[in-house]
VMD Tcl script that builds the backbone (N, CA, C; Angstrom):
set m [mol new atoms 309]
animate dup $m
set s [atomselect $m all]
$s set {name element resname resid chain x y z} {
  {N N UNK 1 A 14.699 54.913 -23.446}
  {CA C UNK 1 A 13.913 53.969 -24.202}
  {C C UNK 1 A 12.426 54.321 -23.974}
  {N N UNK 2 A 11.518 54.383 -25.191}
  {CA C UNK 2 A 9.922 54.863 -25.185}
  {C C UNK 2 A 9.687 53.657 -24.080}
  {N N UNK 3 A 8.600 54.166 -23.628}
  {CA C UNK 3 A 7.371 52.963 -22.254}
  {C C UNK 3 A 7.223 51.923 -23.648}
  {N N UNK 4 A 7.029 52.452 -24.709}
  {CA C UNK 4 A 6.235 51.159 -25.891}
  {C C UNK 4 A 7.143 50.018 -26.113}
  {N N UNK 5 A 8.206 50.527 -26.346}
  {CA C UNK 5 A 9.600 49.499 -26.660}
  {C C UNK 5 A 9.522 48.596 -24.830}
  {N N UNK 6 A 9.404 49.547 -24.185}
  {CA C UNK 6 A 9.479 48.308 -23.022}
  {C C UNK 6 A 8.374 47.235 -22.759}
  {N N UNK 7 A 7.260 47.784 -23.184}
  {CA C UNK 7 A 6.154 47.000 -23.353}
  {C C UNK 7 A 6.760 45.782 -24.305}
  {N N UNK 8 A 6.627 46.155 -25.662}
  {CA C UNK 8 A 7.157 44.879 -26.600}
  {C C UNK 8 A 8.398 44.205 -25.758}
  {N N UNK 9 A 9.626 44.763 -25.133}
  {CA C UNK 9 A 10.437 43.640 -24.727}
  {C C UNK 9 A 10.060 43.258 -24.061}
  {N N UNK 10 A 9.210 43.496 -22.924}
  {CA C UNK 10 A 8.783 42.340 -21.784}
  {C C UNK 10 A 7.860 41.133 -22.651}
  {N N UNK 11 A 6.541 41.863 -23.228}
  {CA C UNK 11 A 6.332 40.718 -24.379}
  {C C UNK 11 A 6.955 39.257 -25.137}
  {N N UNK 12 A 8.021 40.256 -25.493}
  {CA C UNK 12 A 8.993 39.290 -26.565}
  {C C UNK 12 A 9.335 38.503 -25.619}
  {N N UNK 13 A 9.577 38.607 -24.566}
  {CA C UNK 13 A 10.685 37.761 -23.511}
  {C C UNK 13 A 9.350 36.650 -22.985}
  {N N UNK 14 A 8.433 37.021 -22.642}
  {CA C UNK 14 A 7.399 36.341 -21.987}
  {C C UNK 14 A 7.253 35.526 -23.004}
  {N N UNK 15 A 6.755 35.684 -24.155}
  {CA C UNK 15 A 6.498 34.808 -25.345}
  {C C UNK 15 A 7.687 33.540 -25.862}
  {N N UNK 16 A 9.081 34.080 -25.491}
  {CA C UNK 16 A 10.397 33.348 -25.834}
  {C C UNK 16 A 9.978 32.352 -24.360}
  {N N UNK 17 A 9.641 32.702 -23.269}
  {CA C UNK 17 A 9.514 31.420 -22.403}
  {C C UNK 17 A 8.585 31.007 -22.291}
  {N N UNK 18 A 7.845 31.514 -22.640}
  {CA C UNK 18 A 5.920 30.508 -22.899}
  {C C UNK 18 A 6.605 29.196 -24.239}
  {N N UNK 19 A 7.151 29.390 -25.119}
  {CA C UNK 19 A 7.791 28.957 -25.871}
  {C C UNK 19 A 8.412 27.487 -25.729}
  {N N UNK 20 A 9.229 27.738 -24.414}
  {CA C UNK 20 A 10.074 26.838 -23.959}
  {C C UNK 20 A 9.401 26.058 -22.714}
  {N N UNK 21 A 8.519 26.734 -22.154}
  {CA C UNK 21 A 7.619 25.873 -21.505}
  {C C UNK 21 A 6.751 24.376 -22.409}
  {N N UNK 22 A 6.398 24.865 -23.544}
  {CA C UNK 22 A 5.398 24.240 -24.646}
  {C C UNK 22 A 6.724 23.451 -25.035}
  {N N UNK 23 A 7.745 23.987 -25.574}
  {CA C UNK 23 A 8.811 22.783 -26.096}
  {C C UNK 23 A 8.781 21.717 -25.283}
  {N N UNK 24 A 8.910 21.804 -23.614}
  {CA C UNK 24 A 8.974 21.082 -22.430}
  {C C UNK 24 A 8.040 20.392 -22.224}
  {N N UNK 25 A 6.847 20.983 -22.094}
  {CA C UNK 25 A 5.794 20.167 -22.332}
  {C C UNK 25 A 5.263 18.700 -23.710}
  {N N UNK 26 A 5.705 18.865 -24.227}
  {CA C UNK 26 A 5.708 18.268 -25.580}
  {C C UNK 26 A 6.351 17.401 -25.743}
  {N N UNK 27 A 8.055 17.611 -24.909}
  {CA C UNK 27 A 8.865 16.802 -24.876}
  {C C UNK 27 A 7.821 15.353 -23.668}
  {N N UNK 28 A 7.413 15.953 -22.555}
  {CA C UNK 28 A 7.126 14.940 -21.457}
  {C C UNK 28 A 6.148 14.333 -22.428}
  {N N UNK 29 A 5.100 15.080 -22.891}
  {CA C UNK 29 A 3.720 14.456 -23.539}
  {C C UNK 29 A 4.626 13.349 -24.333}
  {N N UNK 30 A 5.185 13.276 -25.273}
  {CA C UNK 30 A 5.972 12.268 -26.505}
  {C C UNK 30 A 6.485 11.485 -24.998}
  {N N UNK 31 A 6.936 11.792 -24.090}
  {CA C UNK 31 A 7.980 10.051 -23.733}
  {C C UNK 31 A 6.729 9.535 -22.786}
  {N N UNK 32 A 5.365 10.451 -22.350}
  {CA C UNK 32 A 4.042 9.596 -21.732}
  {C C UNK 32 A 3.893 8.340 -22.536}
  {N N UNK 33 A 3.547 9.186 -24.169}
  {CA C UNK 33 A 3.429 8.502 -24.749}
  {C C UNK 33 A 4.053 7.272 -25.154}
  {N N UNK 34 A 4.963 7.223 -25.330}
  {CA C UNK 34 A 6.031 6.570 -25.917}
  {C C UNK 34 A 6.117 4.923 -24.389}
  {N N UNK 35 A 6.198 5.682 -23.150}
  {CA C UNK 35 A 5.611 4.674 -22.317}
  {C C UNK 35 A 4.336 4.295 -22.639}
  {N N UNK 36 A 3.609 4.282 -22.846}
  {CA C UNK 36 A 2.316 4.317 -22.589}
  {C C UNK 36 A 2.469 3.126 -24.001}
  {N N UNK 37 A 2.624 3.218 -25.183}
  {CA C UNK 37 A 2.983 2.435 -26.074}
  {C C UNK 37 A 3.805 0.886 -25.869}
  {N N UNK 38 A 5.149 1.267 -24.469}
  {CA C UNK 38 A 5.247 0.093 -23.990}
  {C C UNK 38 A 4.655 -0.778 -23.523}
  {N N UNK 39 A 3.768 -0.717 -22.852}
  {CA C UNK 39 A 3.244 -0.914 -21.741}
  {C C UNK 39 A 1.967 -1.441 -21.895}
  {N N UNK 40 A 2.069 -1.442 -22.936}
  {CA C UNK 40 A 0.168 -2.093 -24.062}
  {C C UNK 40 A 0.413 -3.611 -23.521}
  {N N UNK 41 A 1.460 -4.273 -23.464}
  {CA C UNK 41 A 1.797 -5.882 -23.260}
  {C C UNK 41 A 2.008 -6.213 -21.885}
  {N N UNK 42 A 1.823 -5.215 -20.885}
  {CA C UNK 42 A 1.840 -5.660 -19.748}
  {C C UNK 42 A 0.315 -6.384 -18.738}
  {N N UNK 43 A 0.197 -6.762 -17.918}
  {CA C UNK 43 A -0.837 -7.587 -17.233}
  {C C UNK 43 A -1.647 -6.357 -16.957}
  {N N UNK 44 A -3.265 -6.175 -17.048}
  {CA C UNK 44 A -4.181 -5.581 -16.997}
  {C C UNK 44 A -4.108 -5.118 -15.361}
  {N N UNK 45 A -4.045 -3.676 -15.049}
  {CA C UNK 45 A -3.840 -3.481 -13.453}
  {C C UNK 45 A -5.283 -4.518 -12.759}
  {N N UNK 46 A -6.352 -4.521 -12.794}
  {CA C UNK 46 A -7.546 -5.533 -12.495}
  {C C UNK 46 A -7.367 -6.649 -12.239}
  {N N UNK 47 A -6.441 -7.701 -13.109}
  {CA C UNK 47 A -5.997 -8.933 -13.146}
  {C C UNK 47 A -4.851 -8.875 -11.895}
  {N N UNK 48 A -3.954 -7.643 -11.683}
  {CA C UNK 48 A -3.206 -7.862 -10.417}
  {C C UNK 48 A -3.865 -7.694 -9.066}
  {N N UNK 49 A -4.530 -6.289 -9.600}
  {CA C UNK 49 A -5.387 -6.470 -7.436}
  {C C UNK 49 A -6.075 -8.158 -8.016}
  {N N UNK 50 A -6.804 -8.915 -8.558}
  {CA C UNK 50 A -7.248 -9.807 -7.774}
  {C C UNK 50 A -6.310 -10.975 -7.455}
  {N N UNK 51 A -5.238 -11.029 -8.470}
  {CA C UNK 51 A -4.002 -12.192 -8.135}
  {C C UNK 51 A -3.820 -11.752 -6.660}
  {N N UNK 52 A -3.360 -9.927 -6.420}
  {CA C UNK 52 A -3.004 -9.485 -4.663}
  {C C UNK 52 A -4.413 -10.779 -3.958}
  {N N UNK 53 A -5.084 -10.176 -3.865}
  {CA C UNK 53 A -6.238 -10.305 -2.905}
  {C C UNK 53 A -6.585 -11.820 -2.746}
  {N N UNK 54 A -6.350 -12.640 -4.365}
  {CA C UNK 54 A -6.338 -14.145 -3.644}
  {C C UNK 54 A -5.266 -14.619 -3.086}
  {N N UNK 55 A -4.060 -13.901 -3.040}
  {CA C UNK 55 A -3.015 -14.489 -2.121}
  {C C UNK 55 A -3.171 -13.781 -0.516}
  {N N UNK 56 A -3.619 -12.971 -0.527}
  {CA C UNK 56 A -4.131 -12.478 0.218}
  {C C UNK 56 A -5.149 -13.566 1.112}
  {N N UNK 57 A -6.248 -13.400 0.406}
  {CA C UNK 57 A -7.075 -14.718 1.007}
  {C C UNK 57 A -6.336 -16.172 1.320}
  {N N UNK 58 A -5.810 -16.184 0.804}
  {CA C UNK 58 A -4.237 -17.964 1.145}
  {C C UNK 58 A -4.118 -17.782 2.424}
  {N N UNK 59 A -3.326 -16.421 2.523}
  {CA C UNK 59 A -2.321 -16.389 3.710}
  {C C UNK 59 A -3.300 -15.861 5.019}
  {N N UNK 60 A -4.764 -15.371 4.802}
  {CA C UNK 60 A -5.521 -15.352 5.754}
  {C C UNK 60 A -6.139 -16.774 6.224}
  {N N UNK 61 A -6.401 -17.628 4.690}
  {CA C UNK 61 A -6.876 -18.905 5.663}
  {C C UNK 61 A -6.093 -19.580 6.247}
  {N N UNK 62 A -5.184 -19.503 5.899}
  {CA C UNK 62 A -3.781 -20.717 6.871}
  {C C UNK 62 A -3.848 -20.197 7.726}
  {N N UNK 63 A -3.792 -18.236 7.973}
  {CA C UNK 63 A -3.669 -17.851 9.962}
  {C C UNK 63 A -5.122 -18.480 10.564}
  {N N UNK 64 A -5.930 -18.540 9.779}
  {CA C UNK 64 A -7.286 -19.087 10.098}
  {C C UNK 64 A -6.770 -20.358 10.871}
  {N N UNK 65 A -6.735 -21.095 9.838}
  {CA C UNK 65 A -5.893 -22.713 10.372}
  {C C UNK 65 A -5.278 -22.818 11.505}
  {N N UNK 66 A -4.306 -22.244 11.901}
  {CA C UNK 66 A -3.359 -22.214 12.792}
  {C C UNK 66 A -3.752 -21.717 14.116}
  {N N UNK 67 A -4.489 -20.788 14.307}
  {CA C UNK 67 A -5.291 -20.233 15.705}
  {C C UNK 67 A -5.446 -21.398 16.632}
  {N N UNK 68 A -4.945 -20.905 17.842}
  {CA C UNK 68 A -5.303 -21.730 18.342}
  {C C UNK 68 A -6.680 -21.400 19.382}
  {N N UNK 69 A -7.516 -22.914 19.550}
  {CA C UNK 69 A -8.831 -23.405 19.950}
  {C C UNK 69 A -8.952 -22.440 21.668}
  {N N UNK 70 A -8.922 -21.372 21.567}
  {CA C UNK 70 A -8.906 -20.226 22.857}
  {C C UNK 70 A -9.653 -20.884 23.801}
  {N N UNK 71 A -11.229 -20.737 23.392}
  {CA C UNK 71 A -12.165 -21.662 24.463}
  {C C UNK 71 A -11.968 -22.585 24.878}
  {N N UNK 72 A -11.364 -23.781 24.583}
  {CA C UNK 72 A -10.916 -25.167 24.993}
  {C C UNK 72 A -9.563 -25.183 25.702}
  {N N UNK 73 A -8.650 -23.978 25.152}
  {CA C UNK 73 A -7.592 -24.169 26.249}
  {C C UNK 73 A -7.831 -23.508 27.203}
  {N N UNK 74 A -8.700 -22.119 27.882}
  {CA C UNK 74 A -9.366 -21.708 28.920}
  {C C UNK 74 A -9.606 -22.764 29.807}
  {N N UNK 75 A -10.544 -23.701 28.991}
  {CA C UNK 75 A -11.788 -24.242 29.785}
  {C C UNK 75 A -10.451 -25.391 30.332}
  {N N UNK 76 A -9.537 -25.617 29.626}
  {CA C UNK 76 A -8.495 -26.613 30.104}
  {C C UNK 76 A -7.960 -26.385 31.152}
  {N N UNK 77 A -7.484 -24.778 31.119}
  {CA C UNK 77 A -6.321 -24.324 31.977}
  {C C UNK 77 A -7.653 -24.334 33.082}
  {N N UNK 78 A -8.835 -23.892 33.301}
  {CA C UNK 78 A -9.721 -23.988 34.641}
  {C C UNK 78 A -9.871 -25.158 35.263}
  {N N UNK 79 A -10.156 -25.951 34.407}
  {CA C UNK 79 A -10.403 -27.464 35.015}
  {C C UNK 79 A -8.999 -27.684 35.303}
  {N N UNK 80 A -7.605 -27.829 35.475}
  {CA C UNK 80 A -6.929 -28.039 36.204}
  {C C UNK 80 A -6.497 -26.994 37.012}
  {N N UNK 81 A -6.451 -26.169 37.370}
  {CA C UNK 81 A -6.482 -24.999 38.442}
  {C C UNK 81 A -8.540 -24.181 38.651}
  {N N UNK 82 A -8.570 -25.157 39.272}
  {CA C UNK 82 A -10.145 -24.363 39.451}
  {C C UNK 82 A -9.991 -23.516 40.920}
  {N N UNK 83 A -10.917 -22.273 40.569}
  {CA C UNK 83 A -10.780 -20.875 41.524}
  {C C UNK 83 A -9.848 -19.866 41.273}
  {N N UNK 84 A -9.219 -20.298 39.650}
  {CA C UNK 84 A -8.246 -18.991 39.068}
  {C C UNK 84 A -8.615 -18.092 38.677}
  {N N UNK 85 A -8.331 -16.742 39.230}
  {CA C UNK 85 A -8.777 -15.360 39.016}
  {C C UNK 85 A -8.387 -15.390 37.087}
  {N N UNK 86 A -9.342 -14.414 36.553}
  {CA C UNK 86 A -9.088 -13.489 35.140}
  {C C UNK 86 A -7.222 -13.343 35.270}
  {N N UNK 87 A -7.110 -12.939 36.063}
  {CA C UNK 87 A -5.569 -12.486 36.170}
  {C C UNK 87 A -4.753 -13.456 35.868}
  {N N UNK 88 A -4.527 -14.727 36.546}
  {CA C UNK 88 A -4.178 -15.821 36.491}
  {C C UNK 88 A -4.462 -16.558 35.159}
  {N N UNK 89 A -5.531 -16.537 34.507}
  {CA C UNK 89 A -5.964 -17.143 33.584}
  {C C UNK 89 A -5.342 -16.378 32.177}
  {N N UNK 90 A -4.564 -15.049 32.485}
  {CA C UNK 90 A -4.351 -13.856 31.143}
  {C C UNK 90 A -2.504 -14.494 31.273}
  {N N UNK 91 A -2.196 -14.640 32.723}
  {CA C UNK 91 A -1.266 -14.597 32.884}
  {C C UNK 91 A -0.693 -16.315 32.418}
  {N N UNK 92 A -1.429 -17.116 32.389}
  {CA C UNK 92 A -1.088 -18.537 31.465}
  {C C UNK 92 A -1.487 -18.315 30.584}
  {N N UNK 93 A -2.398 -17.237 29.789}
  {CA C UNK 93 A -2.360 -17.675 28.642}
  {C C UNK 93 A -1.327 -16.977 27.560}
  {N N UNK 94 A -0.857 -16.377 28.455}
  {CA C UNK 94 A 0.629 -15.670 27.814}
  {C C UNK 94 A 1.656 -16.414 27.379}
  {N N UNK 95 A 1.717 -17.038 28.953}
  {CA C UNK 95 A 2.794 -17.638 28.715}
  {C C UNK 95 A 2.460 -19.331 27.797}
  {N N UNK 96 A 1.337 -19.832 27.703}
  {CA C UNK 96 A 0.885 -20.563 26.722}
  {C C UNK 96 A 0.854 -20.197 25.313}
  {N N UNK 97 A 0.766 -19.129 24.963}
  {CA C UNK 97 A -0.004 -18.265 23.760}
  {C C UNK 97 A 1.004 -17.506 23.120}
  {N N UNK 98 A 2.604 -17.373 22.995}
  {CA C UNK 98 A 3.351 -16.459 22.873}
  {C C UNK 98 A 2.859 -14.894 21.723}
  {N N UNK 99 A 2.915 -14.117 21.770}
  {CA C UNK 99 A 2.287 -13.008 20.896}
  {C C UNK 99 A 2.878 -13.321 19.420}
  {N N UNK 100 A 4.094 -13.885 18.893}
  {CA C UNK 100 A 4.359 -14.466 17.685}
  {C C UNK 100 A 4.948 -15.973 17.827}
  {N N UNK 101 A 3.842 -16.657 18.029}
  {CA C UNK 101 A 4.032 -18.379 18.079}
  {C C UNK 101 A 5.286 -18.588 16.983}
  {N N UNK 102 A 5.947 -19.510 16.867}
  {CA C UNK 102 A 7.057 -19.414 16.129}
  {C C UNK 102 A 6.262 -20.907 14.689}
  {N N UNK 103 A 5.950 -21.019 13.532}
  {CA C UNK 103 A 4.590 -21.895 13.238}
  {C C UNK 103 A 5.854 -22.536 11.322}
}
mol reanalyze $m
mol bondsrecalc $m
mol representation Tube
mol addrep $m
């Protein structure tokens, strides 16, 4: 077979799958689209982060709410055990304070 004929078949062949790449492509572009057409009636992404973020803000002010008054139960737990080391004072407030209060 001439070098020329092999030239054109590698050609022809490259061109038959450049081909089918573009069919493929075309196909995804039409069903983007075709979503993208659904999807005109759905809630504006903007309108959801701020719905997120004010529930967001809810569930931060209630943990707000719920904290409990640290300085006043310190100053509590000292005035009835006065001369309690840091240690002593970490170590009631543990066991006062559980790490997930049950609320």
């Amino acid at each position: 077979m001439p070098r020329i004929q092999q030239v054109i078949d590698t050609l022809e062949a490259e061109c038959a799958e450049l081909r089918e790449r573009l069919a493929w492509l075309e196909a995804q572009l039409n069903e983007f689209q075709a979503r993208q057409q659904d999807a005109v009636g759905e809630v504006p992404p903007r309108s959801l982060r701020r719905a997120t973020a004010r529930r967001a803000s809810k569930r931060r002010a209630v943990a707000r709410s719920r904290q409990l008054d640290t300085k006043a139960r310190i100053i509590g737990f000292l005035a009835e055990h006065p001369g309690s080391t840091a240690g002593e004072v970490a170590r009631a407030w543990i066991s006062i304070a559980p790490a997930f209060p049950i609320a």
